[in-house]
VOSEKE-992483 format. One record per residue: residue in three letters; x, y, z of N, C-alpha, C in turn. Coordinates in steps of 0.001 Angstrom, whole numbers, plus 500000, padded with zeros to 6 digits. Example, Ala and Ser with C-alpha at 12.3 -4.5 7.8 and 13.67 -1.06 7.14 Angstrom:
2
ALA513190494310507800512300495500507800513200496700507800 SER512850497750507080513670498940507140512900500030507870 
END
This chain:
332
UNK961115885066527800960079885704527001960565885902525567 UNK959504885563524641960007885660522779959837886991522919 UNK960878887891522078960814889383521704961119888990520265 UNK960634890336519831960952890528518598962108890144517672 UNK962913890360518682964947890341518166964868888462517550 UNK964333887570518692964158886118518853963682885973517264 UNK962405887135516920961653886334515655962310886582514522 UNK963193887668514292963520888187513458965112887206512881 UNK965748886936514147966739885430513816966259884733513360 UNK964840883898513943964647882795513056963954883462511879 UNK963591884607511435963245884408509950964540884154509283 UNK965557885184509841966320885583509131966015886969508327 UNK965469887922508987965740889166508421965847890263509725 UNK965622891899509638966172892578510526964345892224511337 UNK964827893192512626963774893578513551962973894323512852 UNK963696895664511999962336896671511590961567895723510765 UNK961809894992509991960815893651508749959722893248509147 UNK960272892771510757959038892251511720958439893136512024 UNK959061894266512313957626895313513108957093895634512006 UNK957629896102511067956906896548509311955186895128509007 UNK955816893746509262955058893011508877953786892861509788 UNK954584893184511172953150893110512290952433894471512416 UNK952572895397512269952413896608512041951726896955510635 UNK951445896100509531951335896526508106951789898482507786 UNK953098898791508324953551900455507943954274900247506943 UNK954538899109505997955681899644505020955315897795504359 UNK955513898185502804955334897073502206956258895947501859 UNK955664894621502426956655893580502434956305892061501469 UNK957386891657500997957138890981500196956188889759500581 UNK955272889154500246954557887721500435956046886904501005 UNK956612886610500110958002885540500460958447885845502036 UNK959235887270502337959002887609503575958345887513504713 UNK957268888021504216956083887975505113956178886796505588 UNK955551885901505044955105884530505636956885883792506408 UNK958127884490505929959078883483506582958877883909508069 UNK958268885874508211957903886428509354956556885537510562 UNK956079885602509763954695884764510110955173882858510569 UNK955759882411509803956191881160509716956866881514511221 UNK958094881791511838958664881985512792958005882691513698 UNK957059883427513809956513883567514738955176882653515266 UNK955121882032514253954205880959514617954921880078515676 UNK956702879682514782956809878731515717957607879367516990 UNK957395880072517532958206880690518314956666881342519453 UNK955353880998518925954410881374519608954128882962520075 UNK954811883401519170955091885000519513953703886161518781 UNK953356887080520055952349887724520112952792889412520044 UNK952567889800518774952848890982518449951382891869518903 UNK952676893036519802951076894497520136951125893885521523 UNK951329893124522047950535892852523410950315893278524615 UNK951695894066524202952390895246525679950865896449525349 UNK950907896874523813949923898113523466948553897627524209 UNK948008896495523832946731896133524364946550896008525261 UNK947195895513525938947478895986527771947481897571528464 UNK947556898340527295947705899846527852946489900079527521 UNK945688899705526854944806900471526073943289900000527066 UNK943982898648527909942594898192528908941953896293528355 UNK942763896173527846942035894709527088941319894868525674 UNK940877895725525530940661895962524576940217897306523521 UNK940233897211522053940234898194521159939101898589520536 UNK938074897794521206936734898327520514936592898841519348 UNK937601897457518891937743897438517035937132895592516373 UNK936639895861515721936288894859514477936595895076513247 UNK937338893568513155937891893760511095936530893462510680 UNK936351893904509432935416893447508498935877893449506902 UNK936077891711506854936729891385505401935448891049504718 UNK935410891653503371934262891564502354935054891383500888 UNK934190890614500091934929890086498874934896891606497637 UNK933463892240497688933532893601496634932305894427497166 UNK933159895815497615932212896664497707931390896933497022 UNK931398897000495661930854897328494193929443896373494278 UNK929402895434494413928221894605494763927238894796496149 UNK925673895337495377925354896123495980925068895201497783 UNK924653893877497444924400893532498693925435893378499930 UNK926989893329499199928046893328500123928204894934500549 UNK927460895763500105927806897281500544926295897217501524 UNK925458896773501265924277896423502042924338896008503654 UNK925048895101503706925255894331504653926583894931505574 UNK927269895217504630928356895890505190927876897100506244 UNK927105897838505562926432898951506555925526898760507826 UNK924966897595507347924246897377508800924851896574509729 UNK926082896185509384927360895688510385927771896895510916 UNK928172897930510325928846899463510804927758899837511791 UNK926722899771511328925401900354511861925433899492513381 UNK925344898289513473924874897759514487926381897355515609 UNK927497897620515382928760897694515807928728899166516565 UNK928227900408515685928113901714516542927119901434517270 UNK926303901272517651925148901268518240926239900585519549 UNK926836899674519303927177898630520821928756899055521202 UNK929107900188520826930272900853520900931339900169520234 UNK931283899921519300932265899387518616932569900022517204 UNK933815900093516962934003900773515628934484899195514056 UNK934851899579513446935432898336512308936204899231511506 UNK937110898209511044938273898450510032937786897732508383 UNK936687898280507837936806897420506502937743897246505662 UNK937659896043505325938921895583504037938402894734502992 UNK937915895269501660937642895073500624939018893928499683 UNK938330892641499589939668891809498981939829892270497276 UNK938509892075496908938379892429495485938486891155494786 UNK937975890127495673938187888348495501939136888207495097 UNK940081888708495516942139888464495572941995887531496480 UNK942951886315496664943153885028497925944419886014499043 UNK945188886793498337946447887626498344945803888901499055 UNK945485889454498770944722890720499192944242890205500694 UNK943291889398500678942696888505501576943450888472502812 UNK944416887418502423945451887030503262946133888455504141 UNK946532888857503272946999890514503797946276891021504677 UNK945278891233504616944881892118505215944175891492506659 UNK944269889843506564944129889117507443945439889190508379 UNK946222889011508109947539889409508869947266890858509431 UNK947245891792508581947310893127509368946482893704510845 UNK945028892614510709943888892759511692944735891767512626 UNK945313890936512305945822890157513839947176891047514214 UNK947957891892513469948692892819513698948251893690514604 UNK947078894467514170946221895425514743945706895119516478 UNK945741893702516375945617893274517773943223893872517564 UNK942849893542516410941570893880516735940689893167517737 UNK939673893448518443938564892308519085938281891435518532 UNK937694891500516822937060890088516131936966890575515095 UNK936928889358514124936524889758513009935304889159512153 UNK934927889103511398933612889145510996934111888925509450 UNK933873887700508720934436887352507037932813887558506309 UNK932917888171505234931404888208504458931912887508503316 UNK931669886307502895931377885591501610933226885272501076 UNK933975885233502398935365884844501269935107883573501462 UNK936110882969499689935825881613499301937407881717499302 UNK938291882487500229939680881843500128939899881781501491 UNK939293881515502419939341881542503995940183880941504781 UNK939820879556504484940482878362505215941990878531506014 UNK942880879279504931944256879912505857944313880424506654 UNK943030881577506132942836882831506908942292882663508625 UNK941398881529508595941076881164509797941298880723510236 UNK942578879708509509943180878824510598944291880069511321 UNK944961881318510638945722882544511542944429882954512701 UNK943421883908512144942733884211513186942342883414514821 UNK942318881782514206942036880826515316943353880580516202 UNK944536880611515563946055880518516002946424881315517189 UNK945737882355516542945940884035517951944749884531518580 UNK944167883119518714942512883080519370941846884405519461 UNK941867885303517809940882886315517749939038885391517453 UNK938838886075518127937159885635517604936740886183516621 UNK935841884621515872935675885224514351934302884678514115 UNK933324885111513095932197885120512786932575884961510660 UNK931464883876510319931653883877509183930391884449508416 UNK930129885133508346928621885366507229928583885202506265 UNK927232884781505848926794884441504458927257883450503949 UNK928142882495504755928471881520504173928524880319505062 UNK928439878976504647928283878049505778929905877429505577 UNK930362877830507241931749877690507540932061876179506997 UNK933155875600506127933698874429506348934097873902507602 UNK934395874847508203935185874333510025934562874381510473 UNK933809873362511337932439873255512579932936873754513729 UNK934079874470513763934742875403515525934260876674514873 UNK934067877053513611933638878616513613932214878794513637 UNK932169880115513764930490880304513963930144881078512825 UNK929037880468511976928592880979510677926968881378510954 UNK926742882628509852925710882670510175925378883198508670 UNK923818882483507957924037882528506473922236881994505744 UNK922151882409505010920673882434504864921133880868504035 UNK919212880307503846918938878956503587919057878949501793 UNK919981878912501084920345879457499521919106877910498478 UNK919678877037498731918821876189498347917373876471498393 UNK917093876630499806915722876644499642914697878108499038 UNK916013878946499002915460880461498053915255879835496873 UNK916025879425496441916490879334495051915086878326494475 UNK915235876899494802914139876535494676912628877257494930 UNK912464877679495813911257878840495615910776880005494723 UNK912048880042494098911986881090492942911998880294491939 UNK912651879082491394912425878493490177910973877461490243 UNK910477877093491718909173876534491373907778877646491043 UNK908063879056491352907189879516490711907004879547489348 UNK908688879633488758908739879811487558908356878743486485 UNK908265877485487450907526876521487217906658876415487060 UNK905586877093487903904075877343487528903702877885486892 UNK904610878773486162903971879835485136903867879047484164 UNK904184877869484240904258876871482787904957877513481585 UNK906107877936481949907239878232480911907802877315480299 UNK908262877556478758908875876483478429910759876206478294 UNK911147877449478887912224877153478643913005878309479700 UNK913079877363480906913662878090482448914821878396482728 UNK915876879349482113917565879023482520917674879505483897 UNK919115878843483938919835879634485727920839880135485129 UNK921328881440485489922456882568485652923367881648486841 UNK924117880613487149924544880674488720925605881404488611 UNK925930881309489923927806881866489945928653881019489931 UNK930258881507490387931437880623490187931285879655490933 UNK931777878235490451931633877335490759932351877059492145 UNK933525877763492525933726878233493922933383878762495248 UNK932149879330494741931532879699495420930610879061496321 UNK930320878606497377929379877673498165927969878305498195 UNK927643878773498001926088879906498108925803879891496462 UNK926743879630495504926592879917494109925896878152493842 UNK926473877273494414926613875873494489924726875344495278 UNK924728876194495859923420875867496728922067876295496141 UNK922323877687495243921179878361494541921244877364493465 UNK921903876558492772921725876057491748921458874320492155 UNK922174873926493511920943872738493491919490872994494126 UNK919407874032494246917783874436494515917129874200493081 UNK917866874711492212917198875036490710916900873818490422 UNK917980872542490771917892871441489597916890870350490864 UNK916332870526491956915618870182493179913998870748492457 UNK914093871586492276912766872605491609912244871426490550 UNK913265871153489422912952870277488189912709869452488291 UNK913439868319489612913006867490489590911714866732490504 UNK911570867770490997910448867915491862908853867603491426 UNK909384868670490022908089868828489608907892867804487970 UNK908827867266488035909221865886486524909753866703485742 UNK910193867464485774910473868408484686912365867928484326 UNK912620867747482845914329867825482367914903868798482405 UNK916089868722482903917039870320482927917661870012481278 UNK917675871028480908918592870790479625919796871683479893 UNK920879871302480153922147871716480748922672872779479774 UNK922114873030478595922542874606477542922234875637478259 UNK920645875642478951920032876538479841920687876765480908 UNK921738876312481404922592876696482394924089877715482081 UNK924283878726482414925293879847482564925462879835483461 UNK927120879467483676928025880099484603928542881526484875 UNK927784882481485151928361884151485689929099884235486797 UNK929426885458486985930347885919487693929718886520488884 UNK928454886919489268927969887271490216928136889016489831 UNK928685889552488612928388890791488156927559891346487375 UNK927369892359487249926248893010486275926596892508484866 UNK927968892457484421928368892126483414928046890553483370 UNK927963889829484279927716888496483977926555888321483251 UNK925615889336483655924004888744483347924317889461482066 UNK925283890013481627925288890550479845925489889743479216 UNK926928888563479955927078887583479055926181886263478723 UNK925479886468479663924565885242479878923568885289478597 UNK922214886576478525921720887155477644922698887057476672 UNK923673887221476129924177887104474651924464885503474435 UNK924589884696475526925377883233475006923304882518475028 UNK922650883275475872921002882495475448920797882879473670 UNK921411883993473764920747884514472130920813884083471281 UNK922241882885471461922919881899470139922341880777470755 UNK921215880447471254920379878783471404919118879142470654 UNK919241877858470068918043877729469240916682878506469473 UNK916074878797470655915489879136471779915780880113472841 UNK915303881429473277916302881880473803914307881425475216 UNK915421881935476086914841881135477915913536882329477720 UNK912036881395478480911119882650478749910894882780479924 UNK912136882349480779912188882158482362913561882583482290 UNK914323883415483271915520883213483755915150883334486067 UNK916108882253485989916477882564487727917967882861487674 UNK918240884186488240919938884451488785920335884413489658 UNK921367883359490052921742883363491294922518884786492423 UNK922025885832491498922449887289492214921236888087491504 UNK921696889203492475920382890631492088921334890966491111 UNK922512891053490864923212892165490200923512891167488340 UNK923459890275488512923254889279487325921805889174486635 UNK920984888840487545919247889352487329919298890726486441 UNK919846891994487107920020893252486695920694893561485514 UNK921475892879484900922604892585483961921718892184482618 UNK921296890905482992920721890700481847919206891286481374 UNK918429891741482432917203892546482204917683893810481021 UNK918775894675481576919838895753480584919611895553479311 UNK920423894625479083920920893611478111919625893508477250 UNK918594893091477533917461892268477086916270893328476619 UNK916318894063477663915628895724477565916216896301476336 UNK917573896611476091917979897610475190917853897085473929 UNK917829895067473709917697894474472273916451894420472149 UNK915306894954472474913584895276472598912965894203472728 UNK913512893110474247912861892367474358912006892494475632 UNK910553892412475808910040893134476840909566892138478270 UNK910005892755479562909631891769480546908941892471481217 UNK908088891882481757908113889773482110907245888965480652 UNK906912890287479725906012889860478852906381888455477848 UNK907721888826477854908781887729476953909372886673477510 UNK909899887390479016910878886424479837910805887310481135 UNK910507886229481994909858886389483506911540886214484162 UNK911884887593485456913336887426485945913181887411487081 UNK913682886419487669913577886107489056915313886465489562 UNK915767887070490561917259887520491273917049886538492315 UNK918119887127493328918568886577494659919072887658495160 UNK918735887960496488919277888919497497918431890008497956 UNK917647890465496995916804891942496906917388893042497862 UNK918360893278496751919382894884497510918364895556496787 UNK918686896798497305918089898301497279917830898117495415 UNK918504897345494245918528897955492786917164897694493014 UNK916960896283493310916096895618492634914432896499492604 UNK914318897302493578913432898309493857913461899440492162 UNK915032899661492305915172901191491887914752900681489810 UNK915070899576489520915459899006488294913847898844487699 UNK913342899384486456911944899370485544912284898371484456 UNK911322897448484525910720897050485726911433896461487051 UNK910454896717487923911154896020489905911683894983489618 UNK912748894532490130913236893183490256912197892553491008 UNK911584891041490495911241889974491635912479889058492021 UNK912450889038493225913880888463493816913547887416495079 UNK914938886892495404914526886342497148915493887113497705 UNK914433887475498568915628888163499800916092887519500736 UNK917256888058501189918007887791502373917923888886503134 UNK917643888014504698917373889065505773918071889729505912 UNK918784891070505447920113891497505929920338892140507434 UNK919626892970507496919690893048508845919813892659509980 UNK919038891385509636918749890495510867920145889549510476 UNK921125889226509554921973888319509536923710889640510286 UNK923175890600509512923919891926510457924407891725511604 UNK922672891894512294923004892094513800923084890348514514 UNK922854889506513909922904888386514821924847888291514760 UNK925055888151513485926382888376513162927155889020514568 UNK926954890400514651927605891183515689927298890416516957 UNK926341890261517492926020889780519065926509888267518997 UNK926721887694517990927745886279518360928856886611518451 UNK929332887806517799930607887948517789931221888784518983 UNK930360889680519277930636890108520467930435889297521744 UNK929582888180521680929202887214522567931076886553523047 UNK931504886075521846932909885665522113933843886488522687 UNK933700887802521901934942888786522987934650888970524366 UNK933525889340524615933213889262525671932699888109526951 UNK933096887270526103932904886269527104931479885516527586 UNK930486885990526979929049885776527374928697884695526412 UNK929522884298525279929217882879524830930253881852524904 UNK929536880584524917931007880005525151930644878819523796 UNK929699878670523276929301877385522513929607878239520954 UNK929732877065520002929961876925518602928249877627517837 UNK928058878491517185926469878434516556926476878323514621 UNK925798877543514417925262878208512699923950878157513016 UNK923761879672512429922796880058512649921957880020510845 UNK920694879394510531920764879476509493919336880204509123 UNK919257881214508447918142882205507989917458881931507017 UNK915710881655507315914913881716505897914633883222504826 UNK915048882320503763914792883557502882913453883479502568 UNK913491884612501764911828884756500958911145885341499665 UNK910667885418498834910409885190497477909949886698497210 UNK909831887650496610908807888978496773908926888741495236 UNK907777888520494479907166889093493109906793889980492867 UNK908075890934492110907872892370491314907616892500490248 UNK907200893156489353906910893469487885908076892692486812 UNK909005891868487042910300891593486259909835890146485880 UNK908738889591486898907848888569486561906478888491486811 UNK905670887633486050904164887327485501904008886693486871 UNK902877887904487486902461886926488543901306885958488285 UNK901161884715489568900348883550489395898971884500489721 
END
């Protein structure tokens, strides 16, 4: 049988290092870490296992890794994961990366430390490591909001293209003459999808993209500031914007409001997501929503489907979004 003593030779450091690293109780260097991780990989060694055995099979725990609390729809979603996890007796460990790859990683180690039931990823774009550990120590994992690269995981993630396009072909009909997109980082796969919806919209309808009208944001409030100031220096500033986020939508409305430019009268704003601002913000955000709830709880019952044994097949599950026109645009 591999013990601890076994892993700690082949890193080459003491026993407490290893329990420190499987344990996350005391801080260890990346370099470390992974020579820890590296050797227990190859040594097939399963830290906690004696504990989980005492405790009955299991901890009626779920990780839940999210890229930023601060963003209202990842605090959105986040809750009706908490929400629908208590309901089925289950508790979660959230871990906020702060779109660190490092952070990420960490705290991915610590949940397979933890010996949790499953975990559940919301929108990381640094995964791929991360799931190839979780899959290594056959925790069951669920990806939301994003469509998994690995066809063995189970993703579950609204239809981004086809929002996106639905929001820029209205904006199409309003017969505007000059339509920009806010998208996000180009890393992003959901940022990538709202914006070939946009340029699907144009060409749909014969219409030229003129590629100035395109801003790259950050998916923050501050993005949609910078966006609004880099339209202000084109010849033309947009009498359409689509953002590939509520909180970028929200950003530049700010922005646009406080230099006395008035919407939808001037420039019609279409978001993505319709969190709770888009309600609270004068004028309403018009947005596309994503089902959150319903991507919540399907989320949980696949994932619990795996711990428990009641699923045995691969799913992407993929969710229609939908368009709601608020006061932020000229309705048809």
């Amino acid at each position: 049988m591999i013990t601890i003593n076994d892993v700690a030779k082949k890193a080459g450091v003491s026993t407490a290092t290893v329990s420190h690293v499987c344990n996350n109780t005391r801080y260890v260097s990346d370099d470390l870490r992974q020579k820890v991780f590296s050797a227990m990989n190859e040594l097939n060694y399963k830290p906690n296992l004696m504990a989980r055995g005492l405790k009955g099979g299991s901890l009626k725990t779920i990780g839940l890794i999210v890229p930023d609390c601060t963003n209202f729809f990842f605090a959105e979603i986040s809750r009706a994961i908490d929400r629908c996890c208590f309901s089925m007796g289950y508790n979660i460990i959230l871990c906020n990366t702060d779109n660190d790859s490092r952070q990420q990683s960490s705290y991915a180690d610590m949940l397979i430390s933890k010996q949790v039931d499953g975990v559940i990823i919301i929108s990381s774009d640094y995964s791929g490591n991360d799931i190839d550990k979780f899959k290594q120590y056959a925790v069951p994992l669920v990806i939301a909001d994003r469509e998994s690269a690995d066809k063995s995981v189970n993703s579950i993630f609204v239809d981004n293209e086809k929002g996106s396009y639905e929001a820029v072909s209205y904006l199409l009909g309003l017969h505007l003459k000059k339509i920009a997109c806010i998208t996000g980082p180009e890393r992003i796969i959901s940022s990538n999808q709202r914006l070939k919806g946009y340029r699907k919209a144009f060409r749909d309808a014969g219409r030229a993209i003129d590629e100035r009208y395109i801003f790259t944001g950050d998916f923050h409030f501050e993005g949609g500031i910078a966006a609004f100031e880099y339209f202000q220096k084109l010849p033309e500033m947009p009498d359409g914007i689509f953002a590939s986020n509520d909180m970028m939508a929200l950003g530049f409305m700010h922005r646009a409001i406080s230099g006395g430019i008035k919407i939808p009268e001037q420039i019609s704003v279409i978001g993505f997501d319709n969190t709770q601002l888009a309600n609270i913000m004068l004028p309403q955000l018009s947005t596309v929503a994503q089902p959150i709830d319903e991507m919540a709880e399907i989320s949980v019952r696949n994932l619990l489907g795996q711990i428990e044994h009641t699923a045995d097949k691969v799913e992407k599950v993929v969710l229609d979004p939908y368009l709601v026109i608020r006061d932020s645009c000229i309705r048809i």
